[in-house]
Biopython code that builds the backbone (N, CA, C, O; Angstrom):
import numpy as np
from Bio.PDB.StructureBuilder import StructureBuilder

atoms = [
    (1, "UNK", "N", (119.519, 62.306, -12.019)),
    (1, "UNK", "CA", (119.212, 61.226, -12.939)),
    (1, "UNK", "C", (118.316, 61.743, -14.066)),
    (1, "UNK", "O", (117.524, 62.656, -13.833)),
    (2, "UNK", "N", (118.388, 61.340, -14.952)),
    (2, "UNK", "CA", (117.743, 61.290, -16.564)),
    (2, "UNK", "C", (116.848, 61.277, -16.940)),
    (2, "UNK", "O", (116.950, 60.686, -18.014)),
    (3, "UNK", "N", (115.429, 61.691, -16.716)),
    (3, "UNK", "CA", (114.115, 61.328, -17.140)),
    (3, "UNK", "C", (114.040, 60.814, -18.580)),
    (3, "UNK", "O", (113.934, 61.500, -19.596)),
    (4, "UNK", "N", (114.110, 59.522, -18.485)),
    (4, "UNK", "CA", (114.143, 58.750, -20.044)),
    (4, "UNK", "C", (112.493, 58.396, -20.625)),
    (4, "UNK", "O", (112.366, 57.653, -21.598)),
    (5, "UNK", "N", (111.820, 58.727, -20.246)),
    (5, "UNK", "CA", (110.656, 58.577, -20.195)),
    (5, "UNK", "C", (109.655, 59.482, -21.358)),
    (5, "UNK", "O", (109.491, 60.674, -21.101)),
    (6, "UNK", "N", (109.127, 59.025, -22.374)),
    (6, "UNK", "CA", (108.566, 60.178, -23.679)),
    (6, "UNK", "C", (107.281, 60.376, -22.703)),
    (6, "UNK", "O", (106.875, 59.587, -21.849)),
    (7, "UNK", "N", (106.778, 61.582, -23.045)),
    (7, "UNK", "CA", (105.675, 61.977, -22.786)),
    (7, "UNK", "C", (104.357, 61.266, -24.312)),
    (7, "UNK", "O", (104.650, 61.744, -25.409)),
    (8, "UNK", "N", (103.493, 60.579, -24.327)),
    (8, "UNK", "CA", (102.884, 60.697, -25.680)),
    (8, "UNK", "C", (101.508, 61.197, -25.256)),
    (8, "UNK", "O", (101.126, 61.116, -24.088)),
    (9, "UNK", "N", (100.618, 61.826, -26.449)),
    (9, "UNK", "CA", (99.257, 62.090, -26.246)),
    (9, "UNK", "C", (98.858, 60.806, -27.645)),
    (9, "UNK", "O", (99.379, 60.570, -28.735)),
    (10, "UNK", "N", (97.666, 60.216, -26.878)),
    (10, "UNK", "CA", (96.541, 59.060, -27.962)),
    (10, "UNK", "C", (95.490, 59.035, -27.749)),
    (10, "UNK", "O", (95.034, 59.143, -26.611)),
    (11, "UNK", "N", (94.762, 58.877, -28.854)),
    (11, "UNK", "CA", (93.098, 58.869, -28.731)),
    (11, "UNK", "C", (92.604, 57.694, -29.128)),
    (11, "UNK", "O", (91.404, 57.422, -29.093)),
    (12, "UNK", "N", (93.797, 56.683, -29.661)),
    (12, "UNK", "CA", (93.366, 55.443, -30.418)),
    (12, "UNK", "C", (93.935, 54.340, -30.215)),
    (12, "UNK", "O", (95.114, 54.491, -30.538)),
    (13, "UNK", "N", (93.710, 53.055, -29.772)),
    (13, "UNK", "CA", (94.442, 52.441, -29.317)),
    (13, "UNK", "C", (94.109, 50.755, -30.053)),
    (13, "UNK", "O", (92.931, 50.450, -30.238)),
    (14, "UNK", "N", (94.876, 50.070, -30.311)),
    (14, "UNK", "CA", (94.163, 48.554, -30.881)),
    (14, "UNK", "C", (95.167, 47.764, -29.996)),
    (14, "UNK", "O", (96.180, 47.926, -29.316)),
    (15, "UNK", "N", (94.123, 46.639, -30.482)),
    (15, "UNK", "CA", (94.549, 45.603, -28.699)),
    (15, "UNK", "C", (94.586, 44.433, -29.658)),
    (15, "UNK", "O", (93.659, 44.172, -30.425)),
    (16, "UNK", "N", (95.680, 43.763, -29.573)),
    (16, "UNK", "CA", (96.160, 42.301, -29.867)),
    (16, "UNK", "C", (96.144, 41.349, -28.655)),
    (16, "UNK", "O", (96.210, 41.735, -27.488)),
    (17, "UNK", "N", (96.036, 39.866, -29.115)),
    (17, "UNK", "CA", (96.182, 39.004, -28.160)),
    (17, "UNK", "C", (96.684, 38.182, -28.595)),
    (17, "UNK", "O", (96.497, 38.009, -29.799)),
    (18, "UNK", "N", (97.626, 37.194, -27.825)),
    (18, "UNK", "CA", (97.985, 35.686, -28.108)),
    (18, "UNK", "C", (98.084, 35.223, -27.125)),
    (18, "UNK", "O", (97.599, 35.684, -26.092)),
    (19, "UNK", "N", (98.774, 34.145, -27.226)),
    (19, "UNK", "CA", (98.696, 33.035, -26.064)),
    (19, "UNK", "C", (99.276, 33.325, -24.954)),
    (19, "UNK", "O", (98.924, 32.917, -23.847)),
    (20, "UNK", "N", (100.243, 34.081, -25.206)),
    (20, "UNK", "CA", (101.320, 34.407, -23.811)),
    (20, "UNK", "C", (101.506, 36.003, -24.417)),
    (20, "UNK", "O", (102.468, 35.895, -25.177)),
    (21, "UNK", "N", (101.132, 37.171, -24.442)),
    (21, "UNK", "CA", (100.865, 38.524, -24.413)),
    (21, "UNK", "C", (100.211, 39.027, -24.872)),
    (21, "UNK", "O", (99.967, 38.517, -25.965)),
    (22, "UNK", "N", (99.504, 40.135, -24.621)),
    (22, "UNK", "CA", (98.464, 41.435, -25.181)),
    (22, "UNK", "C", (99.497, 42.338, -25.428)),
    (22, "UNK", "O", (100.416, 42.685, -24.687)),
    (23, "UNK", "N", (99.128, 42.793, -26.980)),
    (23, "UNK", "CA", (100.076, 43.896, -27.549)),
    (23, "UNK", "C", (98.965, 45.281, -27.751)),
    (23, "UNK", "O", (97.995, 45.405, -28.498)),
    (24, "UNK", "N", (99.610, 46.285, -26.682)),
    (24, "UNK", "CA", (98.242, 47.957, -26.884)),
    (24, "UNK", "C", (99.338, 48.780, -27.863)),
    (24, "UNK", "O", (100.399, 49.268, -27.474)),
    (25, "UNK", "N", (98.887, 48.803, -29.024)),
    (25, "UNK", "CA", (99.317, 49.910, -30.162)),
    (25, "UNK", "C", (98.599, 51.279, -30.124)),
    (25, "UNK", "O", (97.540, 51.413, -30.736)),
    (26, "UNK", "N", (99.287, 52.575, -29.234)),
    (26, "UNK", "CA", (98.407, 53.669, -29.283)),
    (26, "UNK", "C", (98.545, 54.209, -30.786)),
    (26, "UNK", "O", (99.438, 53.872, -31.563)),
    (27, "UNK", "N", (97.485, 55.122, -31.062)),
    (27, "UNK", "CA", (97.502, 55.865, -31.743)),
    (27, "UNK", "C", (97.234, 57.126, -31.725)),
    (27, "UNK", "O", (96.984, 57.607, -30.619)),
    (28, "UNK", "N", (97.202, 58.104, -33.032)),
    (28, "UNK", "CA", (96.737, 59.289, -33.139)),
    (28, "UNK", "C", (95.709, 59.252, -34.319)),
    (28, "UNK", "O", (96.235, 59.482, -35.409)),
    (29, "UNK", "N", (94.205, 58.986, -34.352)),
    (29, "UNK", "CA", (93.524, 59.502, -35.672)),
    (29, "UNK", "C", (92.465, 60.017, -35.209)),
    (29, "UNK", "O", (92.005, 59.760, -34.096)),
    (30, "UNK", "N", (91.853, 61.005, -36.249)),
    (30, "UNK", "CA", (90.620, 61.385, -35.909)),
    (30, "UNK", "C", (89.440, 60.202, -36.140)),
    (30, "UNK", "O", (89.569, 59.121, -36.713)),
    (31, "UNK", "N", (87.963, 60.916, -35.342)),
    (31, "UNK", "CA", (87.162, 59.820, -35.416)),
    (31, "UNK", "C", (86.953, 59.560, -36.615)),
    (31, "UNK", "O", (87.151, 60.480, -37.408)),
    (32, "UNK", "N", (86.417, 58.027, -37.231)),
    (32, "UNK", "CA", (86.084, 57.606, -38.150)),
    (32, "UNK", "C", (87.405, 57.604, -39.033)),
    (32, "UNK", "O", (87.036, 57.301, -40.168)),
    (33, "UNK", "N", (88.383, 57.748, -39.026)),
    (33, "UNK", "CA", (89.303, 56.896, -39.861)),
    (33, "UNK", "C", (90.089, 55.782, -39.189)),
    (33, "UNK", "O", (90.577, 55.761, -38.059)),
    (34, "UNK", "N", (90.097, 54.928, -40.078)),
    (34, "UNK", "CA", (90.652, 53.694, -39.830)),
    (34, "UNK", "C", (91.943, 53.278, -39.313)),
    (34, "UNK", "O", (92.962, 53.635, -39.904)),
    (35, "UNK", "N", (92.004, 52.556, -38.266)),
    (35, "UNK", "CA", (93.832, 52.401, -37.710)),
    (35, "UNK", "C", (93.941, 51.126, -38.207)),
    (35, "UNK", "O", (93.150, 50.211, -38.435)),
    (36, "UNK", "N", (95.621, 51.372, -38.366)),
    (36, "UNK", "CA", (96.515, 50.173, -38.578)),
    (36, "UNK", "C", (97.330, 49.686, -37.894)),
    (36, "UNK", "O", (97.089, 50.212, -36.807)),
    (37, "UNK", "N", (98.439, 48.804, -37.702)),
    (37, "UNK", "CA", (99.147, 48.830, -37.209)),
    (37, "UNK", "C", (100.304, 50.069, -37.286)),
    (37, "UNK", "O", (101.032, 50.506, -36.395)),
    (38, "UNK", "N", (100.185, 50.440, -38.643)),
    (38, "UNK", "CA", (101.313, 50.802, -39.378)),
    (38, "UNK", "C", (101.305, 52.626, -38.750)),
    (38, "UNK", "O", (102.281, 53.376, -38.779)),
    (39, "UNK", "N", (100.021, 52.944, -38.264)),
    (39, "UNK", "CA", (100.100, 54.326, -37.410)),
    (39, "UNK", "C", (100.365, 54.229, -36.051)),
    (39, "UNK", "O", (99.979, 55.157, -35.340)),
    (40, "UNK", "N", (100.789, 53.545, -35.684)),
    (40, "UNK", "CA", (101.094, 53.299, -34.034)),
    (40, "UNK", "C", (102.404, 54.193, -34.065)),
    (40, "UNK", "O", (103.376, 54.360, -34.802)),
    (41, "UNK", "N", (101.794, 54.785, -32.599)),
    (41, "UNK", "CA", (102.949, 55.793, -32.009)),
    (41, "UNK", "C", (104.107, 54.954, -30.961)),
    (41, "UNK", "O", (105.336, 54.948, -30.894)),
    (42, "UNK", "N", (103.040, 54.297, -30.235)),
    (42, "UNK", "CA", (103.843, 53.777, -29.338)),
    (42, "UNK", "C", (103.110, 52.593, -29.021)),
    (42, "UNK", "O", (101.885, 52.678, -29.110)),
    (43, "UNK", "N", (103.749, 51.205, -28.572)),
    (43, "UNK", "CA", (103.608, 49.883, -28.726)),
    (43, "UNK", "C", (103.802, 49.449, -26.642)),
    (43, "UNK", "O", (104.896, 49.627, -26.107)),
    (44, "UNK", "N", (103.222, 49.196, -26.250)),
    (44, "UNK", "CA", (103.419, 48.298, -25.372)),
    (44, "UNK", "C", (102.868, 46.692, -25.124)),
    (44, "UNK", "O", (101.740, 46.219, -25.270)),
    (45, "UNK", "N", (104.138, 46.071, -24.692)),
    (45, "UNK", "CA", (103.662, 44.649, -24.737)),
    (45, "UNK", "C", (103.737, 44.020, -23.389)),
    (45, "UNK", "O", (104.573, 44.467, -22.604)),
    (46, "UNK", "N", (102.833, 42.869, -22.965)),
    (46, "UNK", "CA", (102.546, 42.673, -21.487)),
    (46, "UNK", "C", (101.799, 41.412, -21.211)),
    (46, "UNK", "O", (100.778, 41.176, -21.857)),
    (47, "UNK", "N", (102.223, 40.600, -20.317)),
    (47, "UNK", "CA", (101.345, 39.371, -20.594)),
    (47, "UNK", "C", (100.293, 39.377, -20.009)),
    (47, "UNK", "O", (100.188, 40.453, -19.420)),
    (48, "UNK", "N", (99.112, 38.502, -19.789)),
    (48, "UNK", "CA", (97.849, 38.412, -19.842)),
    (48, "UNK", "C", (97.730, 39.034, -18.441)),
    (48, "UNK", "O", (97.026, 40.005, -18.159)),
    (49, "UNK", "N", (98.285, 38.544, -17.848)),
    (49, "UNK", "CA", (98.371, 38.861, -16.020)),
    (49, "UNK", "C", (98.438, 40.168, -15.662)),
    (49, "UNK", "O", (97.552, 40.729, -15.018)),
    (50, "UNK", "N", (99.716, 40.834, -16.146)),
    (50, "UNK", "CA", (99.964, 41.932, -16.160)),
    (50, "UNK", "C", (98.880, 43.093, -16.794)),
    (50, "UNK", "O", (98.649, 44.203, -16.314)),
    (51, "UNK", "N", (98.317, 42.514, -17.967)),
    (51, "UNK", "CA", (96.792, 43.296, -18.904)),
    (51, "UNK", "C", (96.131, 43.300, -17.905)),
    (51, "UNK", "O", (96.101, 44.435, -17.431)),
    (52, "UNK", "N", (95.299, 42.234, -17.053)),
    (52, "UNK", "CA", (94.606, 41.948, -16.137)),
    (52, "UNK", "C", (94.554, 43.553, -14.988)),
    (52, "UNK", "O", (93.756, 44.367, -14.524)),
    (53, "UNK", "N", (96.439, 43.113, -15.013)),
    (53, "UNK", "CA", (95.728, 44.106, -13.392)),
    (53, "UNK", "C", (95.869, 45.571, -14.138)),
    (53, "UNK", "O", (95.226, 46.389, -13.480)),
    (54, "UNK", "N", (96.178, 45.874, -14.708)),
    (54, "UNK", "CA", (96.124, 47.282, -15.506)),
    (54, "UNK", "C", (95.000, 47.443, -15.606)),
    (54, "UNK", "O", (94.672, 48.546, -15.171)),
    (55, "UNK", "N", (93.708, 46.510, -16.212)),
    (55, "UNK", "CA", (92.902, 46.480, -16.555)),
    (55, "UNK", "C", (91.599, 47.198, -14.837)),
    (55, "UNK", "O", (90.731, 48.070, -14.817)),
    (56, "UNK", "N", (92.087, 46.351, -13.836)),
    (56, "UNK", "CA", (91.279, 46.335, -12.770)),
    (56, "UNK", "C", (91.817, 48.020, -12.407)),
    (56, "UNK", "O", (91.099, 48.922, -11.977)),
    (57, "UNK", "N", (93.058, 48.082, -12.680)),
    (57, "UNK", "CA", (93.745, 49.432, -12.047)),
    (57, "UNK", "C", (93.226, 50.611, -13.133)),
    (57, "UNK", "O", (93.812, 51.691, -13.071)),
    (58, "UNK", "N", (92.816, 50.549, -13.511)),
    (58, "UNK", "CA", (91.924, 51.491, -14.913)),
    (58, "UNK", "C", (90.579, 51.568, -14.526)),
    (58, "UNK", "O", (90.013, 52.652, -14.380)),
    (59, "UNK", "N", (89.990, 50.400, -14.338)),
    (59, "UNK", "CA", (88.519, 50.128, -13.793)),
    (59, "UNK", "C", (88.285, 51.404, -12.748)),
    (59, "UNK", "O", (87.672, 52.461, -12.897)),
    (60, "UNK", "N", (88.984, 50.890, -11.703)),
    (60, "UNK", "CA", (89.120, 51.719, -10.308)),
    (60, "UNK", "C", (89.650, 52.977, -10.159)),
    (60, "UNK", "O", (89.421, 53.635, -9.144)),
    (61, "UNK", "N", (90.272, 53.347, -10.977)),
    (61, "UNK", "CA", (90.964, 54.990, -11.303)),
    (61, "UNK", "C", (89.498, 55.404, -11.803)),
    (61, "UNK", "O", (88.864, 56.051, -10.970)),
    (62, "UNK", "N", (88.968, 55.193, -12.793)),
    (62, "UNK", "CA", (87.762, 55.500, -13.697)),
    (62, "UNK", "C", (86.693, 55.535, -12.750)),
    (62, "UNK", "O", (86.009, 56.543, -12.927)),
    (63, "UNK", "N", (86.242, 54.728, -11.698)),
    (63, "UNK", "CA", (85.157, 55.088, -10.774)),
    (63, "UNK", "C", (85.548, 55.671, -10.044)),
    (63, "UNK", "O", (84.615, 56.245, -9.482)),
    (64, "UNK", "N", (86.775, 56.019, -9.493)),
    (64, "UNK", "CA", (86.906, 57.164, -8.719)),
    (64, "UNK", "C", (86.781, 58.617, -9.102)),
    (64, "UNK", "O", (86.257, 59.597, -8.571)),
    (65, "UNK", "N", (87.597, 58.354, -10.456)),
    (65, "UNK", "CA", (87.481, 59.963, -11.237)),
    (65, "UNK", "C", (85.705, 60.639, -11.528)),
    (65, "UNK", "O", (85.381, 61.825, -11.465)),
    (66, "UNK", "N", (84.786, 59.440, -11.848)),
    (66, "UNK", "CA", (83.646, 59.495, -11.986)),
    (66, "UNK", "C", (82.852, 60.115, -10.695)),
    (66, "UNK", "O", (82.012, 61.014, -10.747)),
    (67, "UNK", "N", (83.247, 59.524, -9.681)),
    (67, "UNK", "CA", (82.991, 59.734, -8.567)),
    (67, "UNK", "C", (82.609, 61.181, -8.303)),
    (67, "UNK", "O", (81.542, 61.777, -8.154)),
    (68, "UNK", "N", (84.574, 61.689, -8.303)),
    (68, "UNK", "CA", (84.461, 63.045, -8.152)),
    (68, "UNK", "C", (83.851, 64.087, -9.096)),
    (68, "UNK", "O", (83.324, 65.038, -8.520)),
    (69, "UNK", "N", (83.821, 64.091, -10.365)),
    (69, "UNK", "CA", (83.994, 64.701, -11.604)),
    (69, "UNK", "C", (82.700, 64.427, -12.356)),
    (69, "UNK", "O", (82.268, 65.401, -12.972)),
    (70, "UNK", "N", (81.941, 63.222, -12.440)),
    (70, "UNK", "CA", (80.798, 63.386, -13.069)),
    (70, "UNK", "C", (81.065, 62.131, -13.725)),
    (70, "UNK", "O", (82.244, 61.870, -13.965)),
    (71, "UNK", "N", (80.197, 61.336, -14.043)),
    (71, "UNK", "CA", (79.912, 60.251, -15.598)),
    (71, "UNK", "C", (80.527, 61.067, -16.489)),
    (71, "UNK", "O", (80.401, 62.285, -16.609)),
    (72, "UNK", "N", (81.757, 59.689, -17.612)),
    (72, "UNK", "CA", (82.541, 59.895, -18.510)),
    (72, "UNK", "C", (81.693, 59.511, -19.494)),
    (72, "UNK", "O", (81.321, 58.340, -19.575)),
    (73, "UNK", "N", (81.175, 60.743, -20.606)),
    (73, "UNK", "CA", (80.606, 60.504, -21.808)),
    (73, "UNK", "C", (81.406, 59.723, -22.696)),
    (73, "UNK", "O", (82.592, 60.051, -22.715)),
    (74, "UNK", "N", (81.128, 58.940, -23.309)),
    (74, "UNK", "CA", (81.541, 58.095, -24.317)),
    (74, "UNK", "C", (81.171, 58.664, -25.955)),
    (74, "UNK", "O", (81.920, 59.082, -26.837)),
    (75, "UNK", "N", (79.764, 58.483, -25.917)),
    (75, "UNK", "CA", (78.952, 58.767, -26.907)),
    (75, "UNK", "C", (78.685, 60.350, -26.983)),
    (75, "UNK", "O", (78.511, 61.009, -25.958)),
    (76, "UNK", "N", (78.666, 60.853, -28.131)),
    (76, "UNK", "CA", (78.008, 62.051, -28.394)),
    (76, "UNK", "C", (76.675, 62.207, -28.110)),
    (76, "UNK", "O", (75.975, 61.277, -28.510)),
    (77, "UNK", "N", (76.141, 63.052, -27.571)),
    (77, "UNK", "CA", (74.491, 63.733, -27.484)),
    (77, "UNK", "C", (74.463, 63.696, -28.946)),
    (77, "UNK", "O", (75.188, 64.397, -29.652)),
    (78, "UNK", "N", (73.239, 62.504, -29.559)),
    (78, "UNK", "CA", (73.286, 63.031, -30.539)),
    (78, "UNK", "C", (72.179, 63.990, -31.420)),
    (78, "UNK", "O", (72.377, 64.418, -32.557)),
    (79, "UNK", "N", (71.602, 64.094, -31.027)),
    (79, "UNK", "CA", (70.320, 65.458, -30.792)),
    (79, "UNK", "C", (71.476, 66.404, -31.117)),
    (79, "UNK", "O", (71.684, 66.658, -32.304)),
    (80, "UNK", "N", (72.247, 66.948, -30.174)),
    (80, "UNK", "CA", (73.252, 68.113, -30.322)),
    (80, "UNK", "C", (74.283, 67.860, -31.420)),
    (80, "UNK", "O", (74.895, 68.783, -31.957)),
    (81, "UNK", "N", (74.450, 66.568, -31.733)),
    (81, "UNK", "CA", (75.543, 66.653, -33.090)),
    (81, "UNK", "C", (74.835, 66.917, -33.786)),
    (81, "UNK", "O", (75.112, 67.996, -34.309)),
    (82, "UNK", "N", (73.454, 66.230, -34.336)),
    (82, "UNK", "CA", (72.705, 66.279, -35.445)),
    (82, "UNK", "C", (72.113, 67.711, -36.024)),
    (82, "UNK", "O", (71.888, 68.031, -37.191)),
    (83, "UNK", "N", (71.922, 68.535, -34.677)),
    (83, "UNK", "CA", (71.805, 70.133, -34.723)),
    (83, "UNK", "C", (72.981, 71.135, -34.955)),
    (83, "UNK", "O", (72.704, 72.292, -35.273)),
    (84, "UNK", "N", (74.369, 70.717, -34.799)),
    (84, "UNK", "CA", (75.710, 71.386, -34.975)),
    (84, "UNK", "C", (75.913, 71.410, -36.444)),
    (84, "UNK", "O", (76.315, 72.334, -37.150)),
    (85, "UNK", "N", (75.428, 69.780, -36.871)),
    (85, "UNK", "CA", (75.740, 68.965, -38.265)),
    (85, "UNK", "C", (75.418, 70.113, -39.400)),
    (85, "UNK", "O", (76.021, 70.649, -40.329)),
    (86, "UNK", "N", (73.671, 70.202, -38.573)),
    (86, "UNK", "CA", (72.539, 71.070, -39.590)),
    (86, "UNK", "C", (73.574, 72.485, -40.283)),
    (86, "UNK", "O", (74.151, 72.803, -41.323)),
    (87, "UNK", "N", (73.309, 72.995, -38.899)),
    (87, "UNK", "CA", (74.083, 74.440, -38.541)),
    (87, "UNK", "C", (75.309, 74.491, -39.387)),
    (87, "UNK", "O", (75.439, 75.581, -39.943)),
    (88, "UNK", "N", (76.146, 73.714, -39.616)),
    (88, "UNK", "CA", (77.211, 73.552, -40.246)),
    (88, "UNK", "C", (76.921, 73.708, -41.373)),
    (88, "UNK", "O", (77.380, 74.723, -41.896)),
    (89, "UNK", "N", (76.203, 72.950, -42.079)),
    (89, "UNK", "CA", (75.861, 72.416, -43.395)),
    (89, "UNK", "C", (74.757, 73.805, -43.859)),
    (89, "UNK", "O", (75.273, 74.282, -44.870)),
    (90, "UNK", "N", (74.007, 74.275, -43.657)),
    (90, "UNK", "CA", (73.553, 75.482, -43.262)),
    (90, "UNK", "C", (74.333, 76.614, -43.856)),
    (90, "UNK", "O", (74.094, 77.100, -44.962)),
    (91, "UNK", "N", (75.386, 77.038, -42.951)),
    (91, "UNK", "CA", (76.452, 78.020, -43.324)),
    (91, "UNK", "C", (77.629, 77.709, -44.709)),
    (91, "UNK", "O", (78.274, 78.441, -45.460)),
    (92, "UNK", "N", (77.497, 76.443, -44.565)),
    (92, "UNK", "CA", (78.611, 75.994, -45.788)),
    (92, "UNK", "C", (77.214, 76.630, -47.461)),
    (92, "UNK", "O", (77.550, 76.973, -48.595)),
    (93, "UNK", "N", (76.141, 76.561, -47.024)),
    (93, "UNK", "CA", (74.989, 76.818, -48.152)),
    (93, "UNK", "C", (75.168, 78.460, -48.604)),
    (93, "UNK", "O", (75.275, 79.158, -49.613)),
    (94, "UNK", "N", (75.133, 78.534, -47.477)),
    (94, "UNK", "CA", (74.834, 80.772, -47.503)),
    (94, "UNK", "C", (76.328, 80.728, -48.267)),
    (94, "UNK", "O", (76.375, 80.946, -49.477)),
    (95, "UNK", "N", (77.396, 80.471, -47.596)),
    (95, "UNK", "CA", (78.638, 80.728, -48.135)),
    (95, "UNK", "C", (78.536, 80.614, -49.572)),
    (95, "UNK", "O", (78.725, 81.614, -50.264)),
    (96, "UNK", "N", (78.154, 79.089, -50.278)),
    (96, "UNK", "CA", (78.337, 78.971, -51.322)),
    (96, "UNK", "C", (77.450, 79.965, -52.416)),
    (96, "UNK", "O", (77.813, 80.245, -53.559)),
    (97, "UNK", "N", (75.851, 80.535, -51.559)),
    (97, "UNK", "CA", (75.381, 81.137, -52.464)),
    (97, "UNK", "C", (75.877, 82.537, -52.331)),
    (97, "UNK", "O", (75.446, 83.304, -53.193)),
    (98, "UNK", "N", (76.683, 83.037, -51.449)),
    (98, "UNK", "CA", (77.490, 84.383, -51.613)),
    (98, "UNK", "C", (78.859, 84.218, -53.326)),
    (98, "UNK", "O", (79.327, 84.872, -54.257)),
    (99, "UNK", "N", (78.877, 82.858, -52.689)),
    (99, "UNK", "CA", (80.606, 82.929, -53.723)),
    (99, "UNK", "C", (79.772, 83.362, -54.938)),
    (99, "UNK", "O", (79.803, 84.504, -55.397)),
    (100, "UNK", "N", (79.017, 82.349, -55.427)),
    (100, "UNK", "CA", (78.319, 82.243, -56.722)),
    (100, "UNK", "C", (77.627, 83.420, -57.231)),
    (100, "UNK", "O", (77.775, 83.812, -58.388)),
    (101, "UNK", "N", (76.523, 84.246, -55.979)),
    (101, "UNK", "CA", (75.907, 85.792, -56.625)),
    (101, "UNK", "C", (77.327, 86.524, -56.223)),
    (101, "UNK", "O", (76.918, 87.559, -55.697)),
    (102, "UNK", "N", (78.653, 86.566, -56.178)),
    (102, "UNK", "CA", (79.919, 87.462, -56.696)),
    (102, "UNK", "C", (80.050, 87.588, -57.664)),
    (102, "UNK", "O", (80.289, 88.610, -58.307)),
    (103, "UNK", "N", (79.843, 85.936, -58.154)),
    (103, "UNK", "CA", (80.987, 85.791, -59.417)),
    (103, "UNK", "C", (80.010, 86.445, -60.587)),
    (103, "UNK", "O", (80.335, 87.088, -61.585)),
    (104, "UNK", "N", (78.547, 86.009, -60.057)),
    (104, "UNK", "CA", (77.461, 86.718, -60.945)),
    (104, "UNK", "C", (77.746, 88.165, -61.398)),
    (104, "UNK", "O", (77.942, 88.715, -62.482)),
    (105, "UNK", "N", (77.691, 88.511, -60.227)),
    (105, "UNK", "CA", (78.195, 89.955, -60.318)),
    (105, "UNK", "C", (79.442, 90.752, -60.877)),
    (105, "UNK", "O", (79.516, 91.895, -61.329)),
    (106, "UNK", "N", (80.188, 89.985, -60.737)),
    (106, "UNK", "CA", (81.570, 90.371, -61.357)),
    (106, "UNK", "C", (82.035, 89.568, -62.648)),
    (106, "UNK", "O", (83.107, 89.734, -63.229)),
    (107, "UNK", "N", (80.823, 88.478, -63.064)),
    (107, "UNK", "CA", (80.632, 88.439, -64.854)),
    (107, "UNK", "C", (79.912, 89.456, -65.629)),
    (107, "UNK", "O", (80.288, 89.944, -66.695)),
    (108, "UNK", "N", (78.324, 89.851, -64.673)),
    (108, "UNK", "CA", (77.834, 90.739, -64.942)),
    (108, "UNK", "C", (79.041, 92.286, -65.467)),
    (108, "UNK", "O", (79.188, 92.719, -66.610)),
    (109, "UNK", "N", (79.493, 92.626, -64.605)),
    (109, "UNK", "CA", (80.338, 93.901, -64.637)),
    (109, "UNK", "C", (81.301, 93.767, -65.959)),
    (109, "UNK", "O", (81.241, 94.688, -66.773)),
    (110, "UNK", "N", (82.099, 92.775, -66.189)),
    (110, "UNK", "CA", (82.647, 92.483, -66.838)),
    (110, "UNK", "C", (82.006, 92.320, -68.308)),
    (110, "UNK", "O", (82.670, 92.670, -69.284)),
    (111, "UNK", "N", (80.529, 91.710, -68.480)),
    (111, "UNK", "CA", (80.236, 92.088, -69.753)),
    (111, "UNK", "C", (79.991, 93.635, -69.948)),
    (111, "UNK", "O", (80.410, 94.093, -71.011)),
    (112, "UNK", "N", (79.287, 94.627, -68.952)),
    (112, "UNK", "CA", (79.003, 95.464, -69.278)),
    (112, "UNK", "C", (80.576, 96.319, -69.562)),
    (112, "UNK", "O", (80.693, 96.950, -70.613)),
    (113, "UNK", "N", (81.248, 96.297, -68.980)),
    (113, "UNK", "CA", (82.469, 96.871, -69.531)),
    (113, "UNK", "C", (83.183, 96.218, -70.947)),
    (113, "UNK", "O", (84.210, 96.768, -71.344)),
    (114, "UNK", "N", (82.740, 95.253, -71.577)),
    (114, "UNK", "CA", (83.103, 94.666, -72.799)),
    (114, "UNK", "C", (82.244, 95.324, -73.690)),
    (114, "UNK", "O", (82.790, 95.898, -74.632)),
    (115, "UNK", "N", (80.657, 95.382, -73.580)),
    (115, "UNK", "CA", (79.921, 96.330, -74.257)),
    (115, "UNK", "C", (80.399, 97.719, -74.278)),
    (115, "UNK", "O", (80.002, 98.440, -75.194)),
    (116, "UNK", "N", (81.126, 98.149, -73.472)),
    (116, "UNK", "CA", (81.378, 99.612, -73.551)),
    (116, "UNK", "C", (82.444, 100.145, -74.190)),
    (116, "UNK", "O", (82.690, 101.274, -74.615)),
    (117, "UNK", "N", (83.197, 98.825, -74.174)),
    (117, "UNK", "CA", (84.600, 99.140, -75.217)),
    (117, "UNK", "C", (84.204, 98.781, -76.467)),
    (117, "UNK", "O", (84.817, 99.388, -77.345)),
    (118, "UNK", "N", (83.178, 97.798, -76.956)),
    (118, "UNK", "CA", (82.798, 97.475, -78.035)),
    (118, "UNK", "C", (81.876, 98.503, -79.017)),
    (118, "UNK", "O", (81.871, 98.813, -80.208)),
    (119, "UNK", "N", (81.074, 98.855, -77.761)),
    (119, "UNK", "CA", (79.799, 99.899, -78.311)),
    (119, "UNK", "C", (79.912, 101.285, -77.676)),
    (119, "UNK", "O", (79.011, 101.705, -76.949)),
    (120, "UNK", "N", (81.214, 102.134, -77.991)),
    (120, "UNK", "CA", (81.334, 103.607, -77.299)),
    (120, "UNK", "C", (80.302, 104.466, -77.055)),
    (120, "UNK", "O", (80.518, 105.555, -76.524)),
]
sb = StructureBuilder()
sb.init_structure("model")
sb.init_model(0)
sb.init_chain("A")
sb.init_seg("    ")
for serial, (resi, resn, name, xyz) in enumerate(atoms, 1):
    if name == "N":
        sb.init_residue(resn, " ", resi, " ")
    sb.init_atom(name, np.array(xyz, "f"), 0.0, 1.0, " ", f" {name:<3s}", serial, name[0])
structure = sb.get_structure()
């Protein structure tokens, strides 16, 4: 038999409701940009009942996995982002003052070789 079944990977998901179903639109975006409907990979729809026990059956997968494996971070350490951030921002500085004493340097060179064709 046929494995009809897609494999998907999502990091993003938006949750609709109405009266008679919950609609989960996964997605794919990085953090901090905005989802739409209109980026949904894959759509599942399910009525309230059915959300429900998914919901309890998620609960209980999640304290077990916790169990074994450790507390699921949510949030960033942010001490350690704010120090990566630095570090980042840091190296993007040195970089830029390398590009800039090049170009110094290789305007520099460039006049002196214009003086030299000018003034033998």
């Amino acid at each position: 038999m046929e494995n009809r079944v897609e494999r998907i990977y999502t990091n993003q998901v938006l949750v609709n409701v109405s009266a008679y179903d919950i609609v989960l639109m996964f997605c794919n975006k990085r953090n901090g940009e905005l989802i739409t409907p209109e980026d949904a990979i894959a759509e599942v729809v399910m009525s309230p009942q059915h959300a429900k026990a998914l919901m309890l059956a998620l609960k209980q997968n999640i304290v077990d996995y916790e169990r074994i494996f450790g507390t699921i971070n949510i949030e960033p350490n942010k001490d350690a982002f704010a120090e990566v951030q630095a570090k980042s921002m840091a190296q993007a500085r040195e970089q830029a003052q390398a590009i800039s004493q090049a170009q110094e340097q290789a305007m520099a060179m460039t006049m002196a070789q214009t003086k030299e064709q000018v003034n033998p």
